[in-house]
N, CA, C and O of each residue as an XYZ file, in Angstrom:
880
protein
N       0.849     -1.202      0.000
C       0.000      0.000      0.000
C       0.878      1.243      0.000
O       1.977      1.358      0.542
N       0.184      2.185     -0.725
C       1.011      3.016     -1.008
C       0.967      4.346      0.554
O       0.174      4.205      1.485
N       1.656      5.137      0.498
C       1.397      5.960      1.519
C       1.553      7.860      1.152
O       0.727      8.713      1.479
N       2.880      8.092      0.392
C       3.017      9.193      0.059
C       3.014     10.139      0.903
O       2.698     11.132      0.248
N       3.270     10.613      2.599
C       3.398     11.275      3.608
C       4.187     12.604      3.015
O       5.294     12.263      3.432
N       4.341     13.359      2.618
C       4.680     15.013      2.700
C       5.394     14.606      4.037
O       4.831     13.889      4.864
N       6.737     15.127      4.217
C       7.567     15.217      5.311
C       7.225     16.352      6.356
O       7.752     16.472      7.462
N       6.349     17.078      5.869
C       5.650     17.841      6.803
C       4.611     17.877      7.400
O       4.221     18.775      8.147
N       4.027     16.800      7.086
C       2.632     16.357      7.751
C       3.172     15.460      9.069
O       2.356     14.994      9.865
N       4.386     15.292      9.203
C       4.797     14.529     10.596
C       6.241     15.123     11.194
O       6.957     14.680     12.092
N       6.369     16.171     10.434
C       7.189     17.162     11.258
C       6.841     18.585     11.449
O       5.799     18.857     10.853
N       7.286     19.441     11.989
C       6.702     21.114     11.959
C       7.535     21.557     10.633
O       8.673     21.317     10.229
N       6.717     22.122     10.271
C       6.913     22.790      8.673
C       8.056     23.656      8.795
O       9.059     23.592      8.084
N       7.850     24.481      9.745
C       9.076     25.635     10.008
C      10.870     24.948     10.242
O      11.962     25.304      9.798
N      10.384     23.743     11.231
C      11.819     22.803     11.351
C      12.144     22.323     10.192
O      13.298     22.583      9.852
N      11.453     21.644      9.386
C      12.064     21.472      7.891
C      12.228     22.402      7.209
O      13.168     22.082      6.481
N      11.873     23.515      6.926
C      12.305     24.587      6.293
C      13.613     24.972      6.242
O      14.353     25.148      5.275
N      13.854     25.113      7.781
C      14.951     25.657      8.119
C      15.958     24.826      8.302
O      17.102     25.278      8.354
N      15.722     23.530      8.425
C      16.422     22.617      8.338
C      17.649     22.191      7.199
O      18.871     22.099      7.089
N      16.257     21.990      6.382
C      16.767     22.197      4.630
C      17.713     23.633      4.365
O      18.767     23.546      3.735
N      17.244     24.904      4.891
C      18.341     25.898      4.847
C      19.788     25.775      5.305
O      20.779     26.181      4.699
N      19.741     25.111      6.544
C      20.744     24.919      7.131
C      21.736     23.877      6.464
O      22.962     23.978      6.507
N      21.010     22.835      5.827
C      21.551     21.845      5.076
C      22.300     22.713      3.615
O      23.468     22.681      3.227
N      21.278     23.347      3.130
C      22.235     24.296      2.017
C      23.030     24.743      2.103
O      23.918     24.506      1.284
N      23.255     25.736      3.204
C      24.191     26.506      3.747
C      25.422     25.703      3.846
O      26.433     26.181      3.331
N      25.494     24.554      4.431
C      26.622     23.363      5.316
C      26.826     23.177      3.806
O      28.002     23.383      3.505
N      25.979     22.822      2.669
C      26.589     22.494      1.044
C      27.452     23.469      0.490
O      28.437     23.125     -0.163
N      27.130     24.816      0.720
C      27.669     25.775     -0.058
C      28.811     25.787      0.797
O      29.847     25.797      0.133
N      29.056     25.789      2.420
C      30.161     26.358      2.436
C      31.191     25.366      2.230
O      32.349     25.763      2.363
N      30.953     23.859      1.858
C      31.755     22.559      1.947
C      32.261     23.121      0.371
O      33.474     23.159      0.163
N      31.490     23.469     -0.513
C      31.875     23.632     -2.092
C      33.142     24.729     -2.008
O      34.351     24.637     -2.223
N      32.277     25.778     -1.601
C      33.326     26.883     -1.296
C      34.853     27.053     -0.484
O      35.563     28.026     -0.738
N      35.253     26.053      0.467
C      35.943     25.562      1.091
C      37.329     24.070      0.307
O      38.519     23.772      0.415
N      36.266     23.675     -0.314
C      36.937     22.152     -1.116
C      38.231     22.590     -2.326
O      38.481     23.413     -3.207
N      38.603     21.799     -1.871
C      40.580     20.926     -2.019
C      40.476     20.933     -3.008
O      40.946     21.722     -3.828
N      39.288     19.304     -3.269
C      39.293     18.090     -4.470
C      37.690     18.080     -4.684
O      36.822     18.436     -3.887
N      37.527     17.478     -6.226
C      36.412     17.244     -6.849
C      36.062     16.376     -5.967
O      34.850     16.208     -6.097
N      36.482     15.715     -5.117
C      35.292     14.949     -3.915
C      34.297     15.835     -2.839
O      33.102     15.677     -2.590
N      35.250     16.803     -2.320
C      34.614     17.448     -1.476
C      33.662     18.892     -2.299
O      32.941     19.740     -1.774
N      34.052     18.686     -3.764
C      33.237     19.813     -4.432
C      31.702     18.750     -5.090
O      30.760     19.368     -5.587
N      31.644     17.059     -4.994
C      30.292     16.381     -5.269
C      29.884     16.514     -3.831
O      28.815     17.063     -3.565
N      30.592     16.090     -2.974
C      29.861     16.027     -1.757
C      29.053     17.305     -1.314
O      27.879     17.139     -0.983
N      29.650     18.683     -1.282
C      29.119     20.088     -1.070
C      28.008     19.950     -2.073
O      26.980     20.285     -1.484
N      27.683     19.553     -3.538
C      26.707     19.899     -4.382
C      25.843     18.994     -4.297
O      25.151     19.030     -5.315
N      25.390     17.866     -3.320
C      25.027     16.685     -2.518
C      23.767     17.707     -1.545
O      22.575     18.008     -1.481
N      24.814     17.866     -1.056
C      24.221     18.568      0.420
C      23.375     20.224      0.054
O      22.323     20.660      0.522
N      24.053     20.667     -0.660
C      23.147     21.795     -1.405
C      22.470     21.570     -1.983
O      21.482     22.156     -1.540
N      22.080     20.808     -3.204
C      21.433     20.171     -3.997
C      19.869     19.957     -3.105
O      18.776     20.480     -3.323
N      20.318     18.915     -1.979
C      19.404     18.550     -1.186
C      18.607     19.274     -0.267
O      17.404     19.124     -0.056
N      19.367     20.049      0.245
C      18.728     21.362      1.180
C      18.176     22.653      0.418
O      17.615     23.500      1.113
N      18.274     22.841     -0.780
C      17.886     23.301     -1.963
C      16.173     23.281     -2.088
O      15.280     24.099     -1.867
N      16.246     21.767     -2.605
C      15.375     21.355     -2.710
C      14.233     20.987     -1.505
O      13.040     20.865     -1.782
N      14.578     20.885     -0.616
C      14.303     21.174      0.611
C      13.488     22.706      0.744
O      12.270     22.684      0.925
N      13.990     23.623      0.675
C      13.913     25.135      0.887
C      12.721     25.370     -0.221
O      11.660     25.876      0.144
N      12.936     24.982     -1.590
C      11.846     25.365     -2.135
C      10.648     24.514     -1.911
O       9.593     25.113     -2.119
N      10.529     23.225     -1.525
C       9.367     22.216     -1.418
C       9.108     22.631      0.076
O       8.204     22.033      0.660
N       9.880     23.691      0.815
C       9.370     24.189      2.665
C       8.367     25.175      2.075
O       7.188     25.230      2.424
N       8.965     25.985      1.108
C       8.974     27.172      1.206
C       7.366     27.076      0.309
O       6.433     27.824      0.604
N       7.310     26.403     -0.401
C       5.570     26.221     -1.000
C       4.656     25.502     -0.056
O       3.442     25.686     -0.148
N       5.295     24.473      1.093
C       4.290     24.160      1.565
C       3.690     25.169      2.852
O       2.514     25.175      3.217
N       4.719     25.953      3.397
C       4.561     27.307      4.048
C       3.904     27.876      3.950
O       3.118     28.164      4.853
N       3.876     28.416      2.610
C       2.880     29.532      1.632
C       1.417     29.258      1.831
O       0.558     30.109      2.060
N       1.202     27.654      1.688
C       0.270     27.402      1.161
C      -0.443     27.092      2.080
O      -1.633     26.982      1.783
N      -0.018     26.800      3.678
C      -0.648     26.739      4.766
C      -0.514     28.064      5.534
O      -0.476     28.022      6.764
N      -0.427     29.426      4.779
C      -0.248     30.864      5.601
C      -1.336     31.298      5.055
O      -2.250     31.760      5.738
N      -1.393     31.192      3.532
C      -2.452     31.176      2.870
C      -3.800     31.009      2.478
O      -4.101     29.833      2.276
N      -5.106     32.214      2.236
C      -6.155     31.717      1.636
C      -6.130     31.407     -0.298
O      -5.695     32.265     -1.065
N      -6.582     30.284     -0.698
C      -6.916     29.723     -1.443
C      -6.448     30.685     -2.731
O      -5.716     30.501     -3.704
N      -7.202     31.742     -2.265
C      -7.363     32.829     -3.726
C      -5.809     33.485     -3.632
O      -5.097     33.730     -4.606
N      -5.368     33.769     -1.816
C      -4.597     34.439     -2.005
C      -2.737     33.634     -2.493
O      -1.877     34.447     -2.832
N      -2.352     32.082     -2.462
C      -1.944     31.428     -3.003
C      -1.046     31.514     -4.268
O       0.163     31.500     -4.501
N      -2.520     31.638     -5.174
C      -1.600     31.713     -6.832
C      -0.509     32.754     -6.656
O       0.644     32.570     -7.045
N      -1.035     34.131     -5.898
C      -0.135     35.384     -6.196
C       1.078     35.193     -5.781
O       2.039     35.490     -6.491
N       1.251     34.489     -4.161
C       2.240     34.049     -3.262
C       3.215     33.176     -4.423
O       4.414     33.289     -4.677
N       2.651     32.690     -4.731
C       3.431     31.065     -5.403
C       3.899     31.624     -6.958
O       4.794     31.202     -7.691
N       3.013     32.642     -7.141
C       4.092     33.025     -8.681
C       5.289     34.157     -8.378
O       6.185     34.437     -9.176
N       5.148     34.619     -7.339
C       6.230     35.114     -6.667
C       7.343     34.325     -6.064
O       8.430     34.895     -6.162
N       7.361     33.325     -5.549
C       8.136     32.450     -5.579
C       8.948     31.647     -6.569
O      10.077     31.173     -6.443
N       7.670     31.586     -8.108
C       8.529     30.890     -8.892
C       9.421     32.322     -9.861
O      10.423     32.195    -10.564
N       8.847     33.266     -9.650
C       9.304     34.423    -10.289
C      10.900     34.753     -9.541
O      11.712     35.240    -10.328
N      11.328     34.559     -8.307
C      12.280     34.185     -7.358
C      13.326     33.427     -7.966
O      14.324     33.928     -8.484
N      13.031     31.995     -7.877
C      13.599     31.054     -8.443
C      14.143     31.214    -10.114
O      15.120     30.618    -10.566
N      13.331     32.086    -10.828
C      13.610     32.006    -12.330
C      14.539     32.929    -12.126
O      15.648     32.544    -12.496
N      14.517     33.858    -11.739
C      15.446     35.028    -11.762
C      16.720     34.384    -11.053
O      17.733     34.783    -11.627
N      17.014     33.514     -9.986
C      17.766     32.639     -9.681
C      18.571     32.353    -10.727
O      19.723     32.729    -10.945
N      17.622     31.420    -11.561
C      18.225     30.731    -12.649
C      19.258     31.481    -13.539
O      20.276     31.007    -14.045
N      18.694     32.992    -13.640
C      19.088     33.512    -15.340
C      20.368     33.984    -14.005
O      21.497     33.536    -14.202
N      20.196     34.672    -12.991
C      21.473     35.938    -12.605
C      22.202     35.009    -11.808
O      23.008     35.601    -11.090
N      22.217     33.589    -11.649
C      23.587     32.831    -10.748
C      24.462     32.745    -11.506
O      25.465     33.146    -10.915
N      24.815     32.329    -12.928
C      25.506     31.780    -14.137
C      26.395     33.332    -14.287
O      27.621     33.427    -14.352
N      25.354     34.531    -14.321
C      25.939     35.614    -14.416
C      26.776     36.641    -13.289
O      27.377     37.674    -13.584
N      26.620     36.015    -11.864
C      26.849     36.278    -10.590
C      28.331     35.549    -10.199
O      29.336     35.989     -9.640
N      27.842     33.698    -10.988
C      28.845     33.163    -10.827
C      30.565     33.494    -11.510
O      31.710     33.355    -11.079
N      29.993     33.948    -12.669
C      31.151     34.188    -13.672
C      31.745     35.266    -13.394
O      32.892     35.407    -13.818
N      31.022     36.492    -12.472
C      31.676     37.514    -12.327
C      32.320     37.667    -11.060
O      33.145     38.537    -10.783
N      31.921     36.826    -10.360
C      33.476     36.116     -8.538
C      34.104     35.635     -9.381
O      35.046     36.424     -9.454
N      34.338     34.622    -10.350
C      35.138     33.558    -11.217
C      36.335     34.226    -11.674
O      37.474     33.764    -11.749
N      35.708     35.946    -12.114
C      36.594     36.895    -12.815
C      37.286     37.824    -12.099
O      38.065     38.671    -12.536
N      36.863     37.557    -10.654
C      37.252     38.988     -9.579
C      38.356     38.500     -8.708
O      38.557     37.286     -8.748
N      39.058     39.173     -7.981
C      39.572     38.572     -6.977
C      39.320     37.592     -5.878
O      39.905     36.817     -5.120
N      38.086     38.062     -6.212
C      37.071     37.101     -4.929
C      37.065     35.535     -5.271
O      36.839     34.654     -4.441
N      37.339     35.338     -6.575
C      37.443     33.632     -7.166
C      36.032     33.172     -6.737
O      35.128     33.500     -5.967
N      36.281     32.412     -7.481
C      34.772     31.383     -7.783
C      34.235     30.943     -6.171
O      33.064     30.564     -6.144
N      34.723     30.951     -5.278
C      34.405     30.116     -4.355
C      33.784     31.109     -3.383
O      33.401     30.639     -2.312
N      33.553     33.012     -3.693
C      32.092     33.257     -3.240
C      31.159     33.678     -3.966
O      30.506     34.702     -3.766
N      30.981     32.557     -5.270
C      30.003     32.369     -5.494
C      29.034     31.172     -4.359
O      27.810     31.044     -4.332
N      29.670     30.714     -3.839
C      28.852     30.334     -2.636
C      28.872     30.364     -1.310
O      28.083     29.828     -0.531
N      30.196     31.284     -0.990
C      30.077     31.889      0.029
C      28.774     33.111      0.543
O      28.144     33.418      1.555
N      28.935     33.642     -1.359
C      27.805     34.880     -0.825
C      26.253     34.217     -0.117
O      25.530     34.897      0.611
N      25.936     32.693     -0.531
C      24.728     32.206     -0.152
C      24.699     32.405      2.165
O      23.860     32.896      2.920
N      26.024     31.744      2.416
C      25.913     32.283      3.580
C      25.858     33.543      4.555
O      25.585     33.614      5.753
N      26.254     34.625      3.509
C      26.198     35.582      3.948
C      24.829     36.093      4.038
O      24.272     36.519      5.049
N      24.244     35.975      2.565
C      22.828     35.853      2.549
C      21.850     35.326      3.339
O      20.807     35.979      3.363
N      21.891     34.279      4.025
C      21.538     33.483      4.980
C      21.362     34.774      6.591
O      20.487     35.320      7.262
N      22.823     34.678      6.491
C      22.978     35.332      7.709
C      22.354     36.679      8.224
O      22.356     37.118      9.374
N      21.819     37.227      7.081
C      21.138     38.801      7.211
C      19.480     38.220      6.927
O      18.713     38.906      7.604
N      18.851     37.318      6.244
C      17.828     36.697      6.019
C      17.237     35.859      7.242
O      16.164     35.989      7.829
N      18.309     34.935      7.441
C      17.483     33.577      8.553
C      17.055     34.647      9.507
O      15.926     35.130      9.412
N      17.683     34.938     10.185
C      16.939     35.625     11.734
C      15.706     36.022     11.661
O      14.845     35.538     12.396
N      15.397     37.132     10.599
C      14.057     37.346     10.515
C      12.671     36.312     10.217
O      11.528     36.097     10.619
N      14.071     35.683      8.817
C      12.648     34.637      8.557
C      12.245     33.820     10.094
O      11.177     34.214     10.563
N      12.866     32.899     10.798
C      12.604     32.284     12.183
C      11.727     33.841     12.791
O      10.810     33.372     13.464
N      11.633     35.055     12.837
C      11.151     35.506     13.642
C       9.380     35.518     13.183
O       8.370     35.353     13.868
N       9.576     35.788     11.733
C       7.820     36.031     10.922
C       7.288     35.188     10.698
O       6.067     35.261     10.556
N       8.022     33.901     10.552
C       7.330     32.945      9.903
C       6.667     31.756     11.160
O       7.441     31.249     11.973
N       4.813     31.349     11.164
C       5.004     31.210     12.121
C       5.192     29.588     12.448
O       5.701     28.868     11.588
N       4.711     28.980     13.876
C       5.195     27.588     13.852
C       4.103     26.927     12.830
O       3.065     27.475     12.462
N       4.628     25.452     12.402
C       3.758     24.787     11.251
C       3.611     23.072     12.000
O       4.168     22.105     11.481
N       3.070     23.008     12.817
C       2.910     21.436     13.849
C       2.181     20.553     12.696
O       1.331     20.774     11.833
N       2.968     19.412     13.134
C       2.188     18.139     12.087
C       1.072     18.175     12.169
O       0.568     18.929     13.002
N       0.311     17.417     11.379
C      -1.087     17.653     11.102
C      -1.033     16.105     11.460
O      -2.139     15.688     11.803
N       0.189     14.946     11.468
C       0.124     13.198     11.704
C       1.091     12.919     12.852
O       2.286     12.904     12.557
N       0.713     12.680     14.220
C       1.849     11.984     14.729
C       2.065     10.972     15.063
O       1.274     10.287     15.712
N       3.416     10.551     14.632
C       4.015      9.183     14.379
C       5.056      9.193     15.575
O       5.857      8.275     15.398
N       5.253      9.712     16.414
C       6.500      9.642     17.188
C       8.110      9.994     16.847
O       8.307     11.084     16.311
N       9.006      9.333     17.061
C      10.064      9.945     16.328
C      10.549      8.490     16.209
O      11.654      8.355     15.684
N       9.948      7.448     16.585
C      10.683      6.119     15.126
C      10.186      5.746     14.445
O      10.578      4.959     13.584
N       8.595      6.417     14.674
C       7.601      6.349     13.504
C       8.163      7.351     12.617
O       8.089      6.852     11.494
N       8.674      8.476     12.535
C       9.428      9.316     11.650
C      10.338      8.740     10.664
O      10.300      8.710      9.434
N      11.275      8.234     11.637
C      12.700      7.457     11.326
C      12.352      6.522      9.829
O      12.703      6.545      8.649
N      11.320      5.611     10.833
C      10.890      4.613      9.859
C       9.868      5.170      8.480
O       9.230      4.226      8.015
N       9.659      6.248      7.904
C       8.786      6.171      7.270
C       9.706      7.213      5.986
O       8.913      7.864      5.305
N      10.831      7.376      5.698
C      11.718      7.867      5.710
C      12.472      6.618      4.417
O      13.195      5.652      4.661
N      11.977      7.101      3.094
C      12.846      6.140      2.015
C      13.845      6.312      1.727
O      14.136      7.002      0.750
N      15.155      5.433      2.890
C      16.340      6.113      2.969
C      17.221      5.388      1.574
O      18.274      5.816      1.102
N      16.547      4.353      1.175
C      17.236      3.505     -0.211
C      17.189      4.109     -1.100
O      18.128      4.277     -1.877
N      15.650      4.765     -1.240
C      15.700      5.680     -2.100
C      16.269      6.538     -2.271
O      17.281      6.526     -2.972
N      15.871      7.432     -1.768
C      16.954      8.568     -1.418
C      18.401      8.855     -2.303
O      18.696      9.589     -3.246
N      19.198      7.765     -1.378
C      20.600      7.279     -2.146
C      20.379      6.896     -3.485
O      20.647      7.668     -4.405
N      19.933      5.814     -3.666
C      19.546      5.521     -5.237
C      18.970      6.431     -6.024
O      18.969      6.039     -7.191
N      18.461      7.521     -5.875
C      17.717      8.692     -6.335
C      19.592      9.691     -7.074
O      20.173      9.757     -8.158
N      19.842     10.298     -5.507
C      20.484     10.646     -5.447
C      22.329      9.822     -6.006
O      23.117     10.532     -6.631
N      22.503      9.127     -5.835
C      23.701      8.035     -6.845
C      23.356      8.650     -8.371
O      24.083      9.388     -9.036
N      21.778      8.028     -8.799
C      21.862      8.539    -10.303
C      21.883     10.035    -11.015
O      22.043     10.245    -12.218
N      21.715     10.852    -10.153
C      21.738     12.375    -10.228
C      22.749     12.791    -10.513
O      22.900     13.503    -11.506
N      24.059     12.330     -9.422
C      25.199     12.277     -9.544
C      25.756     11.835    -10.514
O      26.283     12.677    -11.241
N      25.843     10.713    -10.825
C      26.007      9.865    -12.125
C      25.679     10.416    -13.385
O      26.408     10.268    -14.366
N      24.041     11.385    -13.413
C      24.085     11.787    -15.186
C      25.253     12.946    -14.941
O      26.325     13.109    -15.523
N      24.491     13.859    -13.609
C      26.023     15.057    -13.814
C      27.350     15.200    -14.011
O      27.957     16.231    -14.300
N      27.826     13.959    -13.815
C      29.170     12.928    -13.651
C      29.576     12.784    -15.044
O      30.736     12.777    -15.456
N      28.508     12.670    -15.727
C      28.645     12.040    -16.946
C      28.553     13.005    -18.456
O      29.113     12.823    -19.537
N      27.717     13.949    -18.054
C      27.462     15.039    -18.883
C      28.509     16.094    -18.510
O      28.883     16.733    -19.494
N      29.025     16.413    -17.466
C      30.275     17.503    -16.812
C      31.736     16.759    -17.620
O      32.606     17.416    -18.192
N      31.719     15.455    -17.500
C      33.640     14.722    -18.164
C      33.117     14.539    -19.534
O      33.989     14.562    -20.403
N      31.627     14.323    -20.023
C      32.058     13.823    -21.443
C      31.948     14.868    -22.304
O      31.148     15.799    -22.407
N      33.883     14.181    -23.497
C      33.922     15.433    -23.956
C      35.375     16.278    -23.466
O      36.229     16.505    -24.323
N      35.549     16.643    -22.282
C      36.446     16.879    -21.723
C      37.246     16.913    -20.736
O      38.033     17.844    -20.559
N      37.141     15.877    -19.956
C      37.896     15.029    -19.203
C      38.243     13.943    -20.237
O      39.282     13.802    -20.882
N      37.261     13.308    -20.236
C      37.473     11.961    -20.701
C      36.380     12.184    -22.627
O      35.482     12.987    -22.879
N      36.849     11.382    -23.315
C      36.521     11.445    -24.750
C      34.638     10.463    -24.131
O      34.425     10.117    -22.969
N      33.864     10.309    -25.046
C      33.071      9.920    -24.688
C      32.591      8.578    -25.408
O      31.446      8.278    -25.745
N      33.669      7.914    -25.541
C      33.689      6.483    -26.135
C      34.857      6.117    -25.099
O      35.330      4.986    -25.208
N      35.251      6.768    -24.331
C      36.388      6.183    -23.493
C      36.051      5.090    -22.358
O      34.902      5.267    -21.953
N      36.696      4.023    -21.723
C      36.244      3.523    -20.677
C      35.214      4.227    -19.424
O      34.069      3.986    -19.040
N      36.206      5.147    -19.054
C      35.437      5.614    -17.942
C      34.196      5.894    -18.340
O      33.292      5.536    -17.585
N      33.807      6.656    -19.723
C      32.304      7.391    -19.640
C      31.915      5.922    -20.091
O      31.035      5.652    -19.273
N      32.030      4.989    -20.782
C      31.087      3.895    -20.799
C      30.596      3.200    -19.268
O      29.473      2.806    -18.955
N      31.762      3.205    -18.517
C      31.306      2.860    -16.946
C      30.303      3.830    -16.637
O      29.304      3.345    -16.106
N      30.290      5.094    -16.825
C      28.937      5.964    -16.405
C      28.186      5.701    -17.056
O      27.058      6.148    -16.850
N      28.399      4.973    -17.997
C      26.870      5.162    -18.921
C      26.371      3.516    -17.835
O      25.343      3.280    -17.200
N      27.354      2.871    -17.999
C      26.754      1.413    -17.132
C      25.980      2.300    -15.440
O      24.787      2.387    -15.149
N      26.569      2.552    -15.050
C      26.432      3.297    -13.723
C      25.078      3.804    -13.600
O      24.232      3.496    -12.760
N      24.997      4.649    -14.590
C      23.505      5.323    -14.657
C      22.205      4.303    -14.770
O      21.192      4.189    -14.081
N      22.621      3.708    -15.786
C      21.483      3.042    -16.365
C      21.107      2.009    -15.348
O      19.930      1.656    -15.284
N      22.080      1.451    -14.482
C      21.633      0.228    -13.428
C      21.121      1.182    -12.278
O      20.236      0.633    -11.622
N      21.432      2.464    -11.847
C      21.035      3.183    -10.677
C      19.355      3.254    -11.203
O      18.394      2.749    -10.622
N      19.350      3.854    -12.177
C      18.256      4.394    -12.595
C      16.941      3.147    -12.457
O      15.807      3.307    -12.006
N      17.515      2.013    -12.967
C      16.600      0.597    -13.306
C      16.526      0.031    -12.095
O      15.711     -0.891    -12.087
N      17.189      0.266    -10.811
C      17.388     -0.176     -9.479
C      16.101      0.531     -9.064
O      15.080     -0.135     -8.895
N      16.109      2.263     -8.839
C      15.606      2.694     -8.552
C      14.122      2.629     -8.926
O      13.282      2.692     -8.029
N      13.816      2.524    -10.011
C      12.485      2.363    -10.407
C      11.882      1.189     -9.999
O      10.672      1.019     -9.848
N      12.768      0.385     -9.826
C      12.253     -0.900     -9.305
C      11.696     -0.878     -7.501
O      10.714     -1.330     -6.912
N      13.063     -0.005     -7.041
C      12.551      0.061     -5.889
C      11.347      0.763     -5.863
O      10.364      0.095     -5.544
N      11.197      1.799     -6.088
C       9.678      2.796     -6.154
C       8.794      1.879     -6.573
O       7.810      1.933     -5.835
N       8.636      0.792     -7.681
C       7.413      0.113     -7.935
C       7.126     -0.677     -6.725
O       6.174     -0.375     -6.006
N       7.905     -1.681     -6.458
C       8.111     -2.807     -5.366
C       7.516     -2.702     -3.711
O       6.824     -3.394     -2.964
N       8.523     -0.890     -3.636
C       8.401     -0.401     -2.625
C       9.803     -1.158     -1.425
O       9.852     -1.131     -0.195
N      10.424     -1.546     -2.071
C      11.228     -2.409     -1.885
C      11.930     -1.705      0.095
O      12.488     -0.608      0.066
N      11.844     -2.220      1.125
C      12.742     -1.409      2.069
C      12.046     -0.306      2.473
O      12.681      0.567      3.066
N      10.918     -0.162      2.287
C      10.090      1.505      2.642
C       8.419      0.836      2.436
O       7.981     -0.167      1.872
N       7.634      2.265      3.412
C       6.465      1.512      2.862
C       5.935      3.184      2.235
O       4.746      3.504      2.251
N       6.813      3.930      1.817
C       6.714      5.438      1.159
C       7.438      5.484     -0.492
O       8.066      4.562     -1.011
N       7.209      6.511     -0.957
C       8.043      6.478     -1.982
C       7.845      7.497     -2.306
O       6.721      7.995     -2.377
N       9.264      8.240     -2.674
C       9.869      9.580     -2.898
C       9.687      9.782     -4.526
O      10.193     10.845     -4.884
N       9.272      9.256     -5.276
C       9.253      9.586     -6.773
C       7.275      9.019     -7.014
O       6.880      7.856     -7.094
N       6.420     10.288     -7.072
C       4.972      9.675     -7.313
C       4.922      8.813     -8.693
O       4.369      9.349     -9.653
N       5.383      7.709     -8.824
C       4.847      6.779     -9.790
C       3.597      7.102    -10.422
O       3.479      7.454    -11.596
N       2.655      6.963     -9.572
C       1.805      7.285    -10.685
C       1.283      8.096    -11.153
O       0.145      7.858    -11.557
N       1.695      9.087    -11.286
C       1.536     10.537    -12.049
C       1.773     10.061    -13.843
O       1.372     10.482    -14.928
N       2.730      8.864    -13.311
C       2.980      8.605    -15.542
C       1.787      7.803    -15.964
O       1.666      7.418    -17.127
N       0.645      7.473    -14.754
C      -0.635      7.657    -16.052
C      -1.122      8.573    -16.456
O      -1.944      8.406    -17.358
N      -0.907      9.625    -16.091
C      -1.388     11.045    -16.126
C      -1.113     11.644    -17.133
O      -0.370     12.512    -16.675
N      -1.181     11.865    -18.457
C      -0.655     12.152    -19.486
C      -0.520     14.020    -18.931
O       0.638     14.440    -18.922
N      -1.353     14.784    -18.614
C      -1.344     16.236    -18.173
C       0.165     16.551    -17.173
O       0.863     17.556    -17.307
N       0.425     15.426    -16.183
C       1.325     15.462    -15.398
C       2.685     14.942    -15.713
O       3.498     14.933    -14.789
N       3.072     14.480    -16.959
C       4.110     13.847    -17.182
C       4.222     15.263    -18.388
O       5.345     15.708    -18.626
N       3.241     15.756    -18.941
C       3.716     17.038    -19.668
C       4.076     17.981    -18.639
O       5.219     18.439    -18.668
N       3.210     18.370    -17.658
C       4.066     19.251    -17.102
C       5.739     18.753    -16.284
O       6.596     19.595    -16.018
N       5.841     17.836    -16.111
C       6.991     17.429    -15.258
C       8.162     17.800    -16.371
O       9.114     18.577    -16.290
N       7.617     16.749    -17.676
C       8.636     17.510    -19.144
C       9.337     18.941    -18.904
O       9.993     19.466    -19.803
């Protein structure tokens, strides 16, 4: 049986929010800080994740501060946020890349940002209490930690693979054929687990949205 729990229906909305911030923050400054291309996947791991985190807090926030009507406006402001994200980081990034400041506050500036931002947000924003309680090994346990990894392995893996091929490595070379093996078994693992349910009785990727022909266009 399927279950599909929102991580905020059994935690306070505001603790994951900020949680996930805090998790970004700990990504950016590991990137910004890093030696070796290990500690620069691991930092884009942990950002990546608390990222994603921040924007899936930050809509379900909205949407429980929110009346119905007042919503759409909230939420296209948010994605209006995020787009502008998109276009001025590439252009933000390249210009630390070019300064003295070097590439590495391009994610420093995120903590600084943080640091003049969080306080207030924790002060306005208000508490968000589960709406399900499970206890805290009912938490633990409900928590698709296989997934997760397997989610996350193949993420890594296409970026892995699309970042060297080409120029690291030629893209008929050993190594990128091992990524191409890499991907394709993470990926076929994973789907399997999500059908199966394999190790969880949740699942982090809604399967069945791909009967949905409306929902697999918008996901496109």
């Amino acid at each position: 049986m399927q279950i599909d729990i929102p991580i905020n229906k059994f935690l306070n909305g505001k603790f994951v929010l900020f949680a996930a911030l805090l998790i970004f923050e700990v990504g950016s400054a590991v990137i910004g800080s890093a030696s070796s291309i290990g500690a620069v996947f691991a930092g884009c791991a942990l950002a990546g994740s608390g990222g994603s985190g921040i924007y899936v807090g930050t809509i379900s926030m909205i949407t429980g501060m929110t009346t119905a009507k007042e919503q759409n406006q909230y939420l296209n402001i948010v994605g209006m946020a995020w787009s502008l994200g998109t276009i001025l980081s590439p252009i933000i990034g390249s210009a630390f890349a070019d300064s003295p400041a070097t590439w590495r506050w391009t994610f420093y500036i995120n903590i600084c940002v943080a640091a003049v931002t969080a306080p207030a947000c924790i002060w306005i924003i208000p508490s968000a209490p589960p709406s399900i309680s499970l206890g805290v090994m009912g938490v633990i346990k409900v928590f698709n930690y296989l997934g997760a990894v397997l989610f996350l392995g193949s993420v890594v893996s296409i970026v892995t693979m699309l970042g060297f091929g080409g120029v690291v490595y030629s893209w008929d070379s050993s190594q990128m054929i091992e990524l191409y093996v890499a991907t394709a078994l993470l990926l076929i693992i994973f789907a399997l687990q999500q059908k199966l349910h394999i190790l969880t009785v949740d699942r982090i990727f809604p399967v069945q949205f791909f009967k949905d022909p409306l929902m697999i266009g918008l996901w496109i």
